[in-house]
C-alpha angles and dihedrals in degrees: 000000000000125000083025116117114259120218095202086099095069121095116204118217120202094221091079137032117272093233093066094042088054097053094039081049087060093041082059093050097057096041083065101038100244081131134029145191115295098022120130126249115222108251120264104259085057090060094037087061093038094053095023095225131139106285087227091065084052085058087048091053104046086035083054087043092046091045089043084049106236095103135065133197136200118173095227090038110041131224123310140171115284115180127141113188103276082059084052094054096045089053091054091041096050089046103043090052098053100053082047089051095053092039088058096043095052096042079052093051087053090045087236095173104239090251098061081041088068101032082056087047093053098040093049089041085055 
């Protein structure tokens, strides 16, 4: 199985489906090239063992990748990575916003003002 990507990496949470946290694990591959268009993905049953997760979650989460578009499927080859630039794009996008989205939520939850939000923003980027 080498050169294919490994999913032990991955560390499941309990506060969102599986599903969702295995495909967003292979968004964030491919946001930092560890993979790249035109690899291929292990089968299903290979991520099923490594996370030891219901092989039909597996199916939810390539039939989600191939909906969403980075991921391709051909029944004799198997499944691999297909993103273009603009595929590229949407993946940072999605997942910036959403790291800005929970950062913001949870400076809200503590009452930080806007103003020490980004003087903590800007001590912590230099």
């Amino acid at each position: 199985m080498s050169g294919l990507l490994s999913f032990h990496e991955l560390k499941l949470n309990t506060r969102e489906p599986v599903y969702l946290q295995a495909a967003a694990f292979v968004k964030r591959q491919i946001l930092l090239g560890r993979v790249t268009s035109g690899e291929r993905l292990p089968s299903r049953r290979e991520i099923s063992a490594q996370l030891g997760i219901n092989p039909n979650t597996v199916q939810k989460a390539f039939k989600l990748m191939e909906e969403e578009g980075y991921v391709r499927t051909n029944s004799t080859l198997g499944s691999e990575i297909h993103v273009d630039e603009e595929g590229l794009e949407r993946i940072r996008a999605e997942l910036t916003e959403g790291l800005v989205k929970d950062f913001v939520a949870s400076a809200k939850e503590i009452q930080l003002p806007f103003q020490r939000v980004i003087q903590l923003i800007s001590e912590v980027w230099d």
